[in-house]
PDB file of N, CA, C and O in Angstrom:
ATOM      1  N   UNK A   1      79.577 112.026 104.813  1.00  0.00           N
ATOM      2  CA  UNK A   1      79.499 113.467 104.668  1.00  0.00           C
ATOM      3  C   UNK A   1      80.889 114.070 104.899  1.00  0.00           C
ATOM      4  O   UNK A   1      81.672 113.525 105.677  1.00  0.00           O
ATOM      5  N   UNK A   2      81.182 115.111 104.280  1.00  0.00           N
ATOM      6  CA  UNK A   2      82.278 115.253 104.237  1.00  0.00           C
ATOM      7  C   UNK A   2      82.405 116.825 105.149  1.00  0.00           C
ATOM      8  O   UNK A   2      81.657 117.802 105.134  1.00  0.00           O
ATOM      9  N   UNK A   3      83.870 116.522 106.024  1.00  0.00           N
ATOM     10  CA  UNK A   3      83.780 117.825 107.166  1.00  0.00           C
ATOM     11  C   UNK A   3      84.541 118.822 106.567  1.00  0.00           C
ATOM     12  O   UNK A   3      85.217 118.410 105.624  1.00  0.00           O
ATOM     13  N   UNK A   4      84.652 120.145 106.851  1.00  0.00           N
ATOM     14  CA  UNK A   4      84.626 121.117 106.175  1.00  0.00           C
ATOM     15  C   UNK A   4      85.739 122.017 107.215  1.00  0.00           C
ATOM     16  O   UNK A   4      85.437 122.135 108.402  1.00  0.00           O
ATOM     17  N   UNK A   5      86.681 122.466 106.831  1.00  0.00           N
ATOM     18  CA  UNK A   5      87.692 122.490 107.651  1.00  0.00           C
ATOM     19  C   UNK A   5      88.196 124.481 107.799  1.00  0.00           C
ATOM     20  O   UNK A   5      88.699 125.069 106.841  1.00  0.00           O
ATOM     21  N   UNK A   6      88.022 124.902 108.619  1.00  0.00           N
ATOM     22  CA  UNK A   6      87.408 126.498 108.457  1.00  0.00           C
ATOM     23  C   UNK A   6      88.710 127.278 109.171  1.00  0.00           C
ATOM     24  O   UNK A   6      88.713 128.458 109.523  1.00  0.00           O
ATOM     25  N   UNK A   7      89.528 126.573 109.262  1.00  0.00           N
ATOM     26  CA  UNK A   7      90.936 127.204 109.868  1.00  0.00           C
ATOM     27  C   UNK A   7      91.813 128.336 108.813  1.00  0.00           C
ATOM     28  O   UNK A   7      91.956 128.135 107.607  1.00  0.00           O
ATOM     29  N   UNK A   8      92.232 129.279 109.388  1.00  0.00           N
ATOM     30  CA  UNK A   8      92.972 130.332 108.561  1.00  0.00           C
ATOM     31  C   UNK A   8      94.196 129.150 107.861  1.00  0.00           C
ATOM     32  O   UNK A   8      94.880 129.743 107.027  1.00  0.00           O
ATOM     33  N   UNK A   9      94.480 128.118 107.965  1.00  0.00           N
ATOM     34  CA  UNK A   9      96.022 127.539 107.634  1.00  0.00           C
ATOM     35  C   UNK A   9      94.626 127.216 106.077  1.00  0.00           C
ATOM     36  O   UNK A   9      94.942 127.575 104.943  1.00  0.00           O
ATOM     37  N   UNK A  10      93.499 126.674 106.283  1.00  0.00           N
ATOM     38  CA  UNK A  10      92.595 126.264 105.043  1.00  0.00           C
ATOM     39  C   UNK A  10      92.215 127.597 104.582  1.00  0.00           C
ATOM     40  O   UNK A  10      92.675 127.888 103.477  1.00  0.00           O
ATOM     41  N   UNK A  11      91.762 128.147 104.940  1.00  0.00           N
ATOM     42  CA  UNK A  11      91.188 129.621 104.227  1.00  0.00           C
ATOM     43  C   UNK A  11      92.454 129.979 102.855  1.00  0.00           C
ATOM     44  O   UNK A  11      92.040 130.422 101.783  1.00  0.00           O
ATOM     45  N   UNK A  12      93.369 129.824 102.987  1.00  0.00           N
ATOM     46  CA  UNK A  12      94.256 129.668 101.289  1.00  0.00           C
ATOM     47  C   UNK A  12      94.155 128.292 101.339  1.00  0.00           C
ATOM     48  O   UNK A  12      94.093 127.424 102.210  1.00  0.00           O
ATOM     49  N   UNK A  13      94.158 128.377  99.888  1.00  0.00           N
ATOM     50  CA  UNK A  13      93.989 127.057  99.413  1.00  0.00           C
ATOM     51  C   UNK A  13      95.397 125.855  99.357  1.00  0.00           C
ATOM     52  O   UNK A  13      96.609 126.049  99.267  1.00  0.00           O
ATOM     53  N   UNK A  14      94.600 124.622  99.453  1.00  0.00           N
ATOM     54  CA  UNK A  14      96.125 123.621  99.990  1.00  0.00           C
ATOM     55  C   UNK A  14      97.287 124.189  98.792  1.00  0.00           C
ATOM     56  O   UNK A  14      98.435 124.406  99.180  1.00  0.00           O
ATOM     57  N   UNK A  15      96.958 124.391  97.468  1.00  0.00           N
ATOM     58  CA  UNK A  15      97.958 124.453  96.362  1.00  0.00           C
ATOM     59  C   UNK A  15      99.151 125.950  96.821  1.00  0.00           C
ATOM     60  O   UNK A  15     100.374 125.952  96.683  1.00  0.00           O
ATOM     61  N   UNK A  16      98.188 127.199  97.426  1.00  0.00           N
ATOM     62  CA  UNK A  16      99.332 127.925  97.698  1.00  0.00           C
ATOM     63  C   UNK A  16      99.966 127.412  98.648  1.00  0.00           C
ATOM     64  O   UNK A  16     101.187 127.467  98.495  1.00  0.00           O
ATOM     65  N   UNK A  17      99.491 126.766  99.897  1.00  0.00           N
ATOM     66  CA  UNK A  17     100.525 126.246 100.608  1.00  0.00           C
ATOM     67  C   UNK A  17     101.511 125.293 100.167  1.00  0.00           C
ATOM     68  O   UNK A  17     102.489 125.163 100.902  1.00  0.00           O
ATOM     69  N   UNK A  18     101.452 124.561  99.059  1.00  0.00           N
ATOM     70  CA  UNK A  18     102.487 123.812  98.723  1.00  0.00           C
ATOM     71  C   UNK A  18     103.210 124.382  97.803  1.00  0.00           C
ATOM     72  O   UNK A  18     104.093 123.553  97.582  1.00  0.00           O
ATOM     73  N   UNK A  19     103.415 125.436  97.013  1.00  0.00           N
ATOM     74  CA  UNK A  19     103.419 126.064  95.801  1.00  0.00           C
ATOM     75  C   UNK A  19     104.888 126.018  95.577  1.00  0.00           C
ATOM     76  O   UNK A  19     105.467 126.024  94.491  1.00  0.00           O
ATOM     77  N   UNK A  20     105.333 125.977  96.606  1.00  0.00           N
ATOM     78  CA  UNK A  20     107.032 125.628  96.183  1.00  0.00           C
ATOM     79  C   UNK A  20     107.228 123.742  95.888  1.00  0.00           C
ATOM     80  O   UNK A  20     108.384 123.367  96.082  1.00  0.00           O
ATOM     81  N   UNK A  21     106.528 122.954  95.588  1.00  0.00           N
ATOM     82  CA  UNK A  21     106.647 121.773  95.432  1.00  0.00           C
ATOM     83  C   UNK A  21     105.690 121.320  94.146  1.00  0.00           C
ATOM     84  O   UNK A  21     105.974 120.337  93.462  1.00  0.00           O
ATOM     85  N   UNK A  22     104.573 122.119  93.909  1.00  0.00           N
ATOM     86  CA  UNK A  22     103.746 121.602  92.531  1.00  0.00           C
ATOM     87  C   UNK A  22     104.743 121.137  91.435  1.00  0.00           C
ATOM     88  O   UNK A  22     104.216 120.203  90.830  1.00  0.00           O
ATOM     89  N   UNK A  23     105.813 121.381  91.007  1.00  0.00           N
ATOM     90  CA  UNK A  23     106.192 121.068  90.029  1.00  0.00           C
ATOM     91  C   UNK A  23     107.393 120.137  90.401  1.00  0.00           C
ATOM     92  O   UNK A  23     108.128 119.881  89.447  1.00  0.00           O
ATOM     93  N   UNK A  24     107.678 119.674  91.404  1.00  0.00           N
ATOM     94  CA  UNK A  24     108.969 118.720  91.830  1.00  0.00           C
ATOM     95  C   UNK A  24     108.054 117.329  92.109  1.00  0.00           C
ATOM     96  O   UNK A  24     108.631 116.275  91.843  1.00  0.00           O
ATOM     97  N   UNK A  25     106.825 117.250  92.568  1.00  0.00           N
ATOM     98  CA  UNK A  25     105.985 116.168  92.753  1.00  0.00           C
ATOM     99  C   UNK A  25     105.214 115.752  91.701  1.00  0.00           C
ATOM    100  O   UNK A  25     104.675 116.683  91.101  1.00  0.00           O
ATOM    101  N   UNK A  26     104.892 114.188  91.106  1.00  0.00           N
ATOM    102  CA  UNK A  26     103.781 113.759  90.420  1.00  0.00           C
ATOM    103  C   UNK A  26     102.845 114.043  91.178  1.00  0.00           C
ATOM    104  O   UNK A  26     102.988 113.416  92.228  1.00  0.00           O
ATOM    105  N   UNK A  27     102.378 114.372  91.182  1.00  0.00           N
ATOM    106  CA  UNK A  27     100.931 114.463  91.708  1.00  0.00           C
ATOM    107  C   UNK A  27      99.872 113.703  91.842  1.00  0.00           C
ATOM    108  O   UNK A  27      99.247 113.321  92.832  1.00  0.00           O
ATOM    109  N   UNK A  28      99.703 113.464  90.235  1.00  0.00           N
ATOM    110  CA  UNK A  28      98.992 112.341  90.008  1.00  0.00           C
ATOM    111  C   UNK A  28      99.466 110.787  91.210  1.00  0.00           C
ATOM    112  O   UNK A  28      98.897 110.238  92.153  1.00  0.00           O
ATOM    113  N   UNK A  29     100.820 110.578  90.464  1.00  0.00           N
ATOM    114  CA  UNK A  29     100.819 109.083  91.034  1.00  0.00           C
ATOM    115  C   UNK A  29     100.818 109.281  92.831  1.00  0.00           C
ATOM    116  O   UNK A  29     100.767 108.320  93.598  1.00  0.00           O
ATOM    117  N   UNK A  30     100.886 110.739  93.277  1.00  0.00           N
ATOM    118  CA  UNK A  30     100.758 110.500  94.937  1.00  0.00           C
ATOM    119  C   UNK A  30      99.489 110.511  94.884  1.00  0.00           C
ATOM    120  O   UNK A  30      99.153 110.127  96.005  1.00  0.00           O
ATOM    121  N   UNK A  31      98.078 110.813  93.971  1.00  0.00           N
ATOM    122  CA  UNK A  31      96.578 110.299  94.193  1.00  0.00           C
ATOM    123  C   UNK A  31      96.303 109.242  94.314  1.00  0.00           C
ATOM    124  O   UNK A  31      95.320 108.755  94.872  1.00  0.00           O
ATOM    125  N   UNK A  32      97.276 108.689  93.720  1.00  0.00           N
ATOM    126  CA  UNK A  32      96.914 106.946  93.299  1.00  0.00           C
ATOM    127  C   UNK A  32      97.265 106.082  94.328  1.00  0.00           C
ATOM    128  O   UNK A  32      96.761 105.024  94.703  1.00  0.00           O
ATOM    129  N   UNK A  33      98.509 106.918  94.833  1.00  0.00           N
ATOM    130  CA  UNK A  33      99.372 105.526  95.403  1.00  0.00           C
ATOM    131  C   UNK A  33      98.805 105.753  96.911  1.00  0.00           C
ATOM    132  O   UNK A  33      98.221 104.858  97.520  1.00  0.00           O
ATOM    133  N   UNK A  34      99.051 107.102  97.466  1.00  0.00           N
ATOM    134  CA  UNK A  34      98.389 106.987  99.010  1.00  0.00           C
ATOM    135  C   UNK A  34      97.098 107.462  99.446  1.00  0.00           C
ATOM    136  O   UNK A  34      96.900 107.635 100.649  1.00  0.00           O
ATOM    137  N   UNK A  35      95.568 107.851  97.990  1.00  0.00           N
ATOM    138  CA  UNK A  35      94.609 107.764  98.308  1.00  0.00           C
ATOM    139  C   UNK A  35      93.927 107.350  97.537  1.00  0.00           C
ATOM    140  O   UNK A  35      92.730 107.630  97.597  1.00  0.00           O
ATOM    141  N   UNK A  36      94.510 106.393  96.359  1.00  0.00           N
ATOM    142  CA  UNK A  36      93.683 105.527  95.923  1.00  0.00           C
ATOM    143  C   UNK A  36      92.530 106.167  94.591  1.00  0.00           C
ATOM    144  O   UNK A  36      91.679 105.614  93.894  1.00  0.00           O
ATOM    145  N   UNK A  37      93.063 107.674  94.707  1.00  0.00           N
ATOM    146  CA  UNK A  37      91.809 108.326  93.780  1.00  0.00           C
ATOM    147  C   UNK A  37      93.011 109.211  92.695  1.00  0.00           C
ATOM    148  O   UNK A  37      94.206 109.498  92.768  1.00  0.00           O
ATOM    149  N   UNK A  38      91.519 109.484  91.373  1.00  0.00           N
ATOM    150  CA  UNK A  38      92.323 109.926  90.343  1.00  0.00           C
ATOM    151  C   UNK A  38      93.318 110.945  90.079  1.00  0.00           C
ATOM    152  O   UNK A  38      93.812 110.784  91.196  1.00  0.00           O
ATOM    153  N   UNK A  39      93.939 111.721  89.651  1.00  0.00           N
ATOM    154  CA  UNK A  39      94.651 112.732  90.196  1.00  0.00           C
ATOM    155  C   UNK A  39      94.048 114.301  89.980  1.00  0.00           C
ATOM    156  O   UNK A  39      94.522 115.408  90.236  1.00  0.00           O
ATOM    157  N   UNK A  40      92.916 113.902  89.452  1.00  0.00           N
ATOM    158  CA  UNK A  40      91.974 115.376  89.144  1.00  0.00           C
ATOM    159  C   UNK A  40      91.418 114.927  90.527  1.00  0.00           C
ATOM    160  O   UNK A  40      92.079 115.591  91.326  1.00  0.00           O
ATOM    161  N   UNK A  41      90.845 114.413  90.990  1.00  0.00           N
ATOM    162  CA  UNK A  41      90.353 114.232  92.483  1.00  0.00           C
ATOM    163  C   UNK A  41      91.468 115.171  93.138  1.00  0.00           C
ATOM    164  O   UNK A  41      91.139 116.356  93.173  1.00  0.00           O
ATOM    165  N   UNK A  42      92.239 114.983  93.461  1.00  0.00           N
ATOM    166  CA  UNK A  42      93.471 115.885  94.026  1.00  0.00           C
ATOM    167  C   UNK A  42      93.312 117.074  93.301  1.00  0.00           C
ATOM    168  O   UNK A  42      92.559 117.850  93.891  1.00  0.00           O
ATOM    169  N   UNK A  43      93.787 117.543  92.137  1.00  0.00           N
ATOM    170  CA  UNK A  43      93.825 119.069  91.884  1.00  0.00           C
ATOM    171  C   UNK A  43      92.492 119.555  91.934  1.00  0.00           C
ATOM    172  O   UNK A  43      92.411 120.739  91.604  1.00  0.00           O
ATOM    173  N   UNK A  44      91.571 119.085  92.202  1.00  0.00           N
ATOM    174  CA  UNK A  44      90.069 120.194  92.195  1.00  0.00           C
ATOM    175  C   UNK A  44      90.380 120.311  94.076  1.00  0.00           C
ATOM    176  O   UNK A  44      90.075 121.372  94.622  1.00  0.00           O
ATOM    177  N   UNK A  45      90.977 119.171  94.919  1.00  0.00           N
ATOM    178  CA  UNK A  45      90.964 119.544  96.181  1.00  0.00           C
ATOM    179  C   UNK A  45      92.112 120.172  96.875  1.00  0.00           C
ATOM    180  O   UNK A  45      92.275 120.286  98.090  1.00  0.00           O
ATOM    181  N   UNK A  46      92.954 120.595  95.820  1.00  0.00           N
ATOM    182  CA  UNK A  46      94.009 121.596  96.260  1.00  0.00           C
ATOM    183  C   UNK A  46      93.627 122.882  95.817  1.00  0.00           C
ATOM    184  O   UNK A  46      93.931 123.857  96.504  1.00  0.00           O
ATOM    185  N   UNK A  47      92.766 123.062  94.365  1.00  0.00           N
ATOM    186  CA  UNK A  47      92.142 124.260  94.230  1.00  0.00           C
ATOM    187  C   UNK A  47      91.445 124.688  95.419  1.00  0.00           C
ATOM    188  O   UNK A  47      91.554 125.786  95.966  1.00  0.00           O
ATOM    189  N   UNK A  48      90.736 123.744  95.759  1.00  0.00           N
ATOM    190  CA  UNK A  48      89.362 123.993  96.799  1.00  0.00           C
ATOM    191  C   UNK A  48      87.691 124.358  96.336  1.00  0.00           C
ATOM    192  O   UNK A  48      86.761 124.938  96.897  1.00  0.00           O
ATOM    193  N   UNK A  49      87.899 123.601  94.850  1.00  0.00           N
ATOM    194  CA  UNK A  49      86.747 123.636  94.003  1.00  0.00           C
ATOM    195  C   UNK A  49      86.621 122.262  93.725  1.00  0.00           C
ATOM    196  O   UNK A  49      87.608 121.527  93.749  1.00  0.00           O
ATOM    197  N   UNK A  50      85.219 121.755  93.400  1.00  0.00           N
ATOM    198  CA  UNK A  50      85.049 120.317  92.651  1.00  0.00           C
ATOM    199  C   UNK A  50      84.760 120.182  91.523  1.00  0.00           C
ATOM    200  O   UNK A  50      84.183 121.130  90.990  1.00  0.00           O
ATOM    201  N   UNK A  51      85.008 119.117  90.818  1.00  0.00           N
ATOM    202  CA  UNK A  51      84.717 119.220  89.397  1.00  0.00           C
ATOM    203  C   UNK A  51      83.293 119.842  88.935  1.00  0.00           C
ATOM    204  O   UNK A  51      82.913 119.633  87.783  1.00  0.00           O
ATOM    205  N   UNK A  52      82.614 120.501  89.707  1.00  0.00           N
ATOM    206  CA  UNK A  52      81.089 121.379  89.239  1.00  0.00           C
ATOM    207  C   UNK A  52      81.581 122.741  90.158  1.00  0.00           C
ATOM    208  O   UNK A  52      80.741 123.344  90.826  1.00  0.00           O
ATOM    209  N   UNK A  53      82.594 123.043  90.140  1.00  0.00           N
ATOM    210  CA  UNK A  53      83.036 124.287  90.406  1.00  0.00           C
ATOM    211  C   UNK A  53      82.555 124.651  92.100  1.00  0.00           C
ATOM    212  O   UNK A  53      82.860 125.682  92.700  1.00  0.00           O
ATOM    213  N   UNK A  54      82.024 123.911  92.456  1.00  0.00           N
ATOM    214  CA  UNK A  54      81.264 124.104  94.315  1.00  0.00           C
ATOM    215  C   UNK A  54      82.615 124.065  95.142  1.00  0.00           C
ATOM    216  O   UNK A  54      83.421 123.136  95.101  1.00  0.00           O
ATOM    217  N   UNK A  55      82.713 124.998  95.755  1.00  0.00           N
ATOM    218  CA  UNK A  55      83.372 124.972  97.364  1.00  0.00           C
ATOM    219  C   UNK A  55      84.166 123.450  97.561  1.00  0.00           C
ATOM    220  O   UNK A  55      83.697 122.510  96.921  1.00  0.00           O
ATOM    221  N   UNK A  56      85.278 123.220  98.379  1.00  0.00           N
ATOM    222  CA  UNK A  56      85.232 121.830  98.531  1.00  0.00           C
ATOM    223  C   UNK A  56      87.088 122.167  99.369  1.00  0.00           C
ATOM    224  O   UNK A  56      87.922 123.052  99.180  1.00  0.00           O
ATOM    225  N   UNK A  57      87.058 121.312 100.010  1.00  0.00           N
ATOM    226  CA  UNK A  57      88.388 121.282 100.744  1.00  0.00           C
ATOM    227  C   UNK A  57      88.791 119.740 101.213  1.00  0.00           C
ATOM    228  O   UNK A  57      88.158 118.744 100.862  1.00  0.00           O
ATOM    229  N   UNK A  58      89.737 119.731 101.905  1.00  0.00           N
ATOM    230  CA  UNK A  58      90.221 118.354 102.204  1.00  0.00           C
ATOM    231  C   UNK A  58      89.462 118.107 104.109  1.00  0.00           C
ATOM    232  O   UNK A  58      89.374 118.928 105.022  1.00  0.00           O
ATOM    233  N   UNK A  59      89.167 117.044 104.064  1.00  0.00           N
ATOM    234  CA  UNK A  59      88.770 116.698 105.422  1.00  0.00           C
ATOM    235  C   UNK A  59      90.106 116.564 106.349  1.00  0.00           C
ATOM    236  O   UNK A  59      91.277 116.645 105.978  1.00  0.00           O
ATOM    237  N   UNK A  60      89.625 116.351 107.585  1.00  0.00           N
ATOM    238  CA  UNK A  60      90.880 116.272 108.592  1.00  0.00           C
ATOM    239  C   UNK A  60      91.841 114.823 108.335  1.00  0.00           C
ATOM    240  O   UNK A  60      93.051 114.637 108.461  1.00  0.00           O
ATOM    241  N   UNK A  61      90.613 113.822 107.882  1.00  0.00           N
ATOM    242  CA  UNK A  61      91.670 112.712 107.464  1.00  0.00           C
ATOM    243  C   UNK A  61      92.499 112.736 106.854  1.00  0.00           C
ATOM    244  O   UNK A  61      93.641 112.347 107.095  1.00  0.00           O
ATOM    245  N   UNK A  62      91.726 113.589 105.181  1.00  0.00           N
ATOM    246  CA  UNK A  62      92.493 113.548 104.159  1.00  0.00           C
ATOM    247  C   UNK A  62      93.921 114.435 104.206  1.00  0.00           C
ATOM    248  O   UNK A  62      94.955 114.129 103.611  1.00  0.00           O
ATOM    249  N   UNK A  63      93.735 115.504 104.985  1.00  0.00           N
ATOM    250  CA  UNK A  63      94.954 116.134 105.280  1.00  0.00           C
ATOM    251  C   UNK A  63      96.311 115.383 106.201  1.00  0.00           C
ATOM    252  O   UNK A  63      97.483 115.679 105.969  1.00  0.00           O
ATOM    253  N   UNK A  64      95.945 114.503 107.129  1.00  0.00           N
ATOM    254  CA  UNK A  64      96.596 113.798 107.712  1.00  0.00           C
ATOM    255  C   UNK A  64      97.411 112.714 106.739  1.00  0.00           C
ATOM    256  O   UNK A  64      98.597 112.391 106.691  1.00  0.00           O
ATOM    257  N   UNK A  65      96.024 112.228 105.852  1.00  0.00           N
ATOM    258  CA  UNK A  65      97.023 111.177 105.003  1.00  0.00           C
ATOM    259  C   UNK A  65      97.806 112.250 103.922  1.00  0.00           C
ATOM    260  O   UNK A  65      98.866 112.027 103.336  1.00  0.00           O
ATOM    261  N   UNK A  66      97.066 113.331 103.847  1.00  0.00           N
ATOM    262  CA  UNK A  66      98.379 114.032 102.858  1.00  0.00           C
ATOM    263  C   UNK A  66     100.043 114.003 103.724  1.00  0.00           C
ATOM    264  O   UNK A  66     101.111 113.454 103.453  1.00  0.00           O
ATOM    265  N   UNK A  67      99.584 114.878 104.836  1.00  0.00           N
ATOM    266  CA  UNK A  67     100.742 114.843 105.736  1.00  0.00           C
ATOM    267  C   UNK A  67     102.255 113.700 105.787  1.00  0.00           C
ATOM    268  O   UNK A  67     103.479 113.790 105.879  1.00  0.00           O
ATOM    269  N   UNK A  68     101.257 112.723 105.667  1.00  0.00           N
ATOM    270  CA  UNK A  68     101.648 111.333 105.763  1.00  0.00           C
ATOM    271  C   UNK A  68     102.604 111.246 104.625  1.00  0.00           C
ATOM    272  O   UNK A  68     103.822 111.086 104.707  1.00  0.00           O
ATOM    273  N   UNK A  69     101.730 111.400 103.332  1.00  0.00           N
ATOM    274  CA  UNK A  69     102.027 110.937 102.034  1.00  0.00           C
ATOM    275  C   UNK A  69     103.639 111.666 101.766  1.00  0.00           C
ATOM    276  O   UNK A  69     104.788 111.288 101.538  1.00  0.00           O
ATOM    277  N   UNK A  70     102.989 112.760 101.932  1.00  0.00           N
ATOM    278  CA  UNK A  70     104.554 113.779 101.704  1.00  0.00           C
ATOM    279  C   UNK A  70     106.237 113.468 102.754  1.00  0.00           C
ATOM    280  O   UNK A  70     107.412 113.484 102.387  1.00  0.00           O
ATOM    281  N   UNK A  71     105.780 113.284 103.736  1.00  0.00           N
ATOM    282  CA  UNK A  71     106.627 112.681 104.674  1.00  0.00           C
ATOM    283  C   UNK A  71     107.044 111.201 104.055  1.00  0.00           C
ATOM    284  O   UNK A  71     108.219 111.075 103.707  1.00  0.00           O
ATOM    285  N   UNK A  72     106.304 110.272 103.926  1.00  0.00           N
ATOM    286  CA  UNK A  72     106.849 109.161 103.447  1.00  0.00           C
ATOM    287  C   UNK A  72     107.788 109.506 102.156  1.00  0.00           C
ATOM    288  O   UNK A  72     108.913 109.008 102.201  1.00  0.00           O
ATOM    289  N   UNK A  73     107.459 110.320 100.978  1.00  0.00           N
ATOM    290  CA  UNK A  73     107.997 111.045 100.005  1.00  0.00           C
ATOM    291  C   UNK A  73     109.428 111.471 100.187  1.00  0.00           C
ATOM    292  O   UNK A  73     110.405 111.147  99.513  1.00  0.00           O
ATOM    293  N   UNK A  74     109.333 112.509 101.562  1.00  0.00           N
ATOM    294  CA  UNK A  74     110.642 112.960 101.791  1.00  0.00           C
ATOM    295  C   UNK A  74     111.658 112.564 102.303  1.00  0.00           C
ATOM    296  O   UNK A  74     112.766 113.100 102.276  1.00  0.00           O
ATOM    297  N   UNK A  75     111.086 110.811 103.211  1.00  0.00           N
ATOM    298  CA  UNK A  75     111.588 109.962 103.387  1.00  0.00           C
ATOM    299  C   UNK A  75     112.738 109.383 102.505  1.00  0.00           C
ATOM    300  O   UNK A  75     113.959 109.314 102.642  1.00  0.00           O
ATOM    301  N   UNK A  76     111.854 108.996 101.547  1.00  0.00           N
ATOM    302  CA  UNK A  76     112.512 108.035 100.140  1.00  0.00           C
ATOM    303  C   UNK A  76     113.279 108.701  99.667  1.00  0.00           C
ATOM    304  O   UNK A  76     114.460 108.357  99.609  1.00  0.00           O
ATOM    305  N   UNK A  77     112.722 110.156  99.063  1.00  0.00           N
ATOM    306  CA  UNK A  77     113.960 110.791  98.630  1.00  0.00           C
ATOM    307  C   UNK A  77     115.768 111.164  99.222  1.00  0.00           C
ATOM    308  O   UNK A  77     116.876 111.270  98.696  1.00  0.00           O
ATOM    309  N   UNK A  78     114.966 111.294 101.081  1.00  0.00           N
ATOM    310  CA  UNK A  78     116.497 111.071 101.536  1.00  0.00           C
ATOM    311  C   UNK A  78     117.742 110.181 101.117  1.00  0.00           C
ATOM    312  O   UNK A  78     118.843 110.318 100.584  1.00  0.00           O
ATOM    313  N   UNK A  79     116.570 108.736 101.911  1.00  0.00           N
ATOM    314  CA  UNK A  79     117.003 107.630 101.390  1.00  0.00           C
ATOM    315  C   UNK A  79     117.739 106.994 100.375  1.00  0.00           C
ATOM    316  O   UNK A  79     118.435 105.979 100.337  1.00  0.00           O
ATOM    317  N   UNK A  80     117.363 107.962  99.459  1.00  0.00           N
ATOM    318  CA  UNK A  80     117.979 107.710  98.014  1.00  0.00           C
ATOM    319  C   UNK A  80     119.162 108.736  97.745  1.00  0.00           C
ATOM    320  O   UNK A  80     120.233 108.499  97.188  1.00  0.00           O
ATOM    321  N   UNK A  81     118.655 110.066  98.335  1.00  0.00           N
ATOM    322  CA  UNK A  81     120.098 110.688  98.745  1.00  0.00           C
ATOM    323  C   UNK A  81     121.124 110.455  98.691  1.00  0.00           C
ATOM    324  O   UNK A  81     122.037 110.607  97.880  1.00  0.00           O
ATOM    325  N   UNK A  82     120.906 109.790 100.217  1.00  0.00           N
ATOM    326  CA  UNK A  82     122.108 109.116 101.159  1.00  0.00           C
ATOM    327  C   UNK A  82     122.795 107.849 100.542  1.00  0.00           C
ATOM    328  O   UNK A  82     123.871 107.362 100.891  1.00  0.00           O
ATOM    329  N   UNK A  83     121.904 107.391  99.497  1.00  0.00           N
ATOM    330  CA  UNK A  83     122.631 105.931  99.333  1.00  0.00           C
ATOM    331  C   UNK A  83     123.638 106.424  97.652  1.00  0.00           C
ATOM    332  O   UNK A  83     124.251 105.505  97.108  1.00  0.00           O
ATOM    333  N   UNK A  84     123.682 107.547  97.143  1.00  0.00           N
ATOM    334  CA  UNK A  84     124.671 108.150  96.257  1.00  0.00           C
ATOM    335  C   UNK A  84     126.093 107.687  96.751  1.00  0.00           C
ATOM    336  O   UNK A  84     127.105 108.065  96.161  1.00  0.00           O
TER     337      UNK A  84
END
């Protein structure tokens, strides 16, 4: 069952909070690579709708492994930075 996350930081949806990054990130391949799911799985859960249009948000995990995902991201990109 999936938990339902009722905090003002969730009350806007994950996409405005990232909205300065939608277009610098695949998206897709961060569905794939650090949760394993399609990349419409991801944009219906950054809308905060599911593919039948119902309510829907990210659980506490899934936000953590987002957390994660993006950090490892900004990691690499340093990384790759620095090694110019």
């Amino acid at each position: 069952m999936e938990i339902v996350m009722n905090t003002a930081k969730e009350s806007q949806s994950m996409k405005k909070q990232l909205a300065d990054l939608l277009v610098a990130i695949s998206w897709a391949d961060l569905s794939r690579t650090y949760f394993g799911k399609s990349s419409s799985w991801l944009y219906h859960k950054m809308d905060g709708r599911d593919g039948n249009g119902k309510p829907t948000c990210f659980t506490a995990e899934e936000i953590e492994e987002l957390k994660g995902a993006l950090l490892d991201l900004s990691n690499r990109i340093r990384r790759a930075a620095e090694s110019i």
